[in-house]
Each structure stands twice: as C-alpha cells, then as structure tokens.
C-alpha positions in Angstrom: 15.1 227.6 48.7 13.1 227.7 45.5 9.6 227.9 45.4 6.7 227.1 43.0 4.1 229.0 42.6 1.5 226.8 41.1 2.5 223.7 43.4 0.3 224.9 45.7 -2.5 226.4 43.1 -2.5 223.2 41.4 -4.5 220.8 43.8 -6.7 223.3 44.3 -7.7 224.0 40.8 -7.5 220.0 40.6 -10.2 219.6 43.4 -12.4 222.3 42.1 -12.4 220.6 38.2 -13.8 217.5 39.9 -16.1 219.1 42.0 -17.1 220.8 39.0 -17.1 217.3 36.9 -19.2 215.9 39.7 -22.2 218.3 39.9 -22.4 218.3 36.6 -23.0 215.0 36.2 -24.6 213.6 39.1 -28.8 212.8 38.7 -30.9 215.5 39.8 -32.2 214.2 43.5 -36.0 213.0 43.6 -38.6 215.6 44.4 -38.9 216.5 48.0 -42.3 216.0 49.7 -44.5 218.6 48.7 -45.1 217.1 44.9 -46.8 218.8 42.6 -47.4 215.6 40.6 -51.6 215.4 39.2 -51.0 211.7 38.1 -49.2 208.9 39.3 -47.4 208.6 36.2 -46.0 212.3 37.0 -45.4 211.2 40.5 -43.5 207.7 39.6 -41.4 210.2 37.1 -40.8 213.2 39.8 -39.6 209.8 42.4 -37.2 208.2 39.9 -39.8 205.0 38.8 -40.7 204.3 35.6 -43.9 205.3 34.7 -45.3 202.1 33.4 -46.0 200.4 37.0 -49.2 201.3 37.0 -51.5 200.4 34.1 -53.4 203.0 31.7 -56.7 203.6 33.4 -56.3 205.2 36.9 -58.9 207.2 37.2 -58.3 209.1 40.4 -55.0 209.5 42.5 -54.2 210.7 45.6 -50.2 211.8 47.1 -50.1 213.1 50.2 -46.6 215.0 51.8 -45.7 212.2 53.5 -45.5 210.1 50.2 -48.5 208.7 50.9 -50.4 207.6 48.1 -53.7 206.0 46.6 -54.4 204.8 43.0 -58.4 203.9 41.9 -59.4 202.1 38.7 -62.6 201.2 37.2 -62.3 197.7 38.0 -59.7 195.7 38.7 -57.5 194.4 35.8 -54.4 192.6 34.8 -51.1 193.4 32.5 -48.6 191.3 31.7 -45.1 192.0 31.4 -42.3 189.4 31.6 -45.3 188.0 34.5 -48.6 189.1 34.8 -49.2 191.5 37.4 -52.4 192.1 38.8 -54.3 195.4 40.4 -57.0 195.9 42.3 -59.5 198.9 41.9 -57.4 200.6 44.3 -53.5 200.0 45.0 -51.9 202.1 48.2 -48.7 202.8 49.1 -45.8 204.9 50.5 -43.9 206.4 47.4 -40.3 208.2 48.2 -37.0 208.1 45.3 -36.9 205.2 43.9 -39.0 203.6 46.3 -42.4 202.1 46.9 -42.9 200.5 49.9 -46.2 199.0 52.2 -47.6 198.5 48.9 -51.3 197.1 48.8 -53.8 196.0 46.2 -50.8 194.7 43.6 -50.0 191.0 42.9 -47.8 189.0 40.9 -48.3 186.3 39.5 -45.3 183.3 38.9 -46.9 180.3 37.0 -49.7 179.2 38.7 -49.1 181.2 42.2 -50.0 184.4 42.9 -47.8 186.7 45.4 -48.6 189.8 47.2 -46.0 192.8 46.1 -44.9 194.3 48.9 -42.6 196.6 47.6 -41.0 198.1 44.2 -37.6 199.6 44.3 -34.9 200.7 41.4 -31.1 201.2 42.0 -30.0 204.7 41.7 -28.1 205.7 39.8 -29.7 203.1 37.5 -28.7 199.9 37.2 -31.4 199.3 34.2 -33.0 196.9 37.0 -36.5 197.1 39.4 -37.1 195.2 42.2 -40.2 193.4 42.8 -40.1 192.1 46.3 -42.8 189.8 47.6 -41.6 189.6 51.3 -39.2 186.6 51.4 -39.1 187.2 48.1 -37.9 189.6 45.3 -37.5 189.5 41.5 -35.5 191.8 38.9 -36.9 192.9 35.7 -35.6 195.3 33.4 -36.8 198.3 33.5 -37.4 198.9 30.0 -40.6 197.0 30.0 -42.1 199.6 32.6 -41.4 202.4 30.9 -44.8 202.9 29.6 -48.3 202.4 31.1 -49.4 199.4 29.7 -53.2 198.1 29.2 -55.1 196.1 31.6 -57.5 193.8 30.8 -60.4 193.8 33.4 -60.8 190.5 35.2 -63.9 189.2 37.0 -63.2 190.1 41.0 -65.2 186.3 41.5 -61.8 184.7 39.3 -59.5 186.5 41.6 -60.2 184.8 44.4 -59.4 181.9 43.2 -55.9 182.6 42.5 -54.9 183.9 46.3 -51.2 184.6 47.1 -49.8 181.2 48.5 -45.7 182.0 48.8 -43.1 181.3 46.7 -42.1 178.2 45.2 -40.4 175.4 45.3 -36.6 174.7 44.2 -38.0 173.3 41.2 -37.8 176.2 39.1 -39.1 179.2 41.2 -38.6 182.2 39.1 -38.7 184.3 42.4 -35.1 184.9 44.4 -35.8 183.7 47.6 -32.8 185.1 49.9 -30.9 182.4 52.4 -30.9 182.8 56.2 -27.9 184.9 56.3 -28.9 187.5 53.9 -30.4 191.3 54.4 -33.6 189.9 52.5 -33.4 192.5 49.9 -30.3 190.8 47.7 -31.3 189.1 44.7 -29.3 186.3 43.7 
C-alpha cells in the first residue's frame, strides 16, 4: 500500500489558510462595556454607528457600562437629512454594536407627521443601510448621509408641540415600512 505524505498535511494547511484568511478580514468587534469614549460621536464610532446621528452641538454626554447613555443640547433643534429629524435638549438611550435601542427625546418627521424613534440599528457587517424604527414602523436610509454631524437649527419648544407623534400613515404614500401581521417587526420591506 502506498502512502502520501501530504494527503493528510494538505487539509490541514487548507483549514489553517482560511482561518488565517478569516481573521484577517473579519471587522474588529465593537468596544466592550467599559468605553473610554468623551463624546458621543467617539462612542457612536467605538459601537459601529455613524457618527452623524447626533447633530453638532452636544454639549454634555454621559455612557455609563451598561451602554447607558444621555446626550444634552442647548436647546432643542432640528436637521434634516433625507427627513427631518428632530432632538430634544436631551436624547437617552441604551447604546451597544450597532445598536441603539429605548431611545428617547428623538423624532422623525414624514410629511406632515411626526414619529417617535424608538430605535437605530445598522447591519453588520455593513450593508451601507440604518434603520430607523418607530415601533410598528421602520425606515432605511443610507448611511452615508450620517456620516457627519450635521447642524441643527434651534426650534421654538412652543412649535414642537404642535407637531406631536401621531403614527404612521396611511397606504397612500407612507414613506415608513409598516411590517404585516406575520412579520418579526424589524423587516423592512
């Protein structure tokens, strides 16, 4: 019987090239608990968001280990992006990769209604898309227009309540995705 020496060698060395290939390429994982972030911009970065989410201005920020956070502005203000987005003087949340979630103090606005954002999320590895979900609802941007803080014009808080969060829209044009019975509530269609 004949043997091969490099029969057996060969899978080996094949398994340790991809391993190698693998880890080498893979993203580097999100910063564990424990950041050592001083701004929310170095916070979104260290958690795999773009930085832009939250507008120049914040003037004080808080992360605690738990992911935790808090963000304070002057007053509160509104950017627009593909849909105006607005902020209250302080925005709270639970930050963790590529996730925020029990988000408060941020709205969105979709022609004339304004919606509560619950939560932000991005796809990793990146998909060049972020989630804005609104409870029933979610919408996908890209997320090239985050990738920079952008201004925020202050508004009146009187004006704001004027324009409270009222749902999502009808069929007749909603830009939101509103999810059907049978899905997990986090597809976008």
């Amino acid at each position: 019987m004949l043997l091969c020496s490099t029969c057996t060698t060969t899978p080996l060395l094949l398994f340790f090239f991809h391993l190698l290939i693998t880890l080498s390429t893979s993203e580097e994982p999100c910063t564990p608990n424990g950041s050592n972030a001083t701004t929310i911009y170095e916070a979104l970065k260290e958690h795999k968001l773009p930085m832009g989410l939250f507008p120049k201005g914040v003037t004080d920020f808080q992360l605690s280990t738990d992911g935790q956070f808090s963000v304070h502005l002057d007053k509160a203000c509104n950017a627009e992006f593909e849909s105006l987005l607005h902020y209250d003087s302080n925005v709270s949340g639970s930050l963790s990769c590529g996730k925020i979630d029990s988000l408060t103090g941020m709205e969105a606005q979709d022609l004339f209604l304004w919606f509560n954002v619950v939560s932000i999320h991005v796809d990793i590895p990146t998909s060049g898309l972020i989630y804005f979900d609104v409870g029933a609802a979610s919408k996908k941007f890209s997320v090239s227009l985050f990738e920079t803080p952008p201004d925020c014009v202050a508004v009146n808080p009187d004006d704001v309540g004027q324009t409270p969060s009222s749902g999502s829209r009808n069929e007749s044009g909603s830009l939101w995705n509103v999810p059907d019975q049978e899905s997990s509530g986090r597809d976008v269609l």
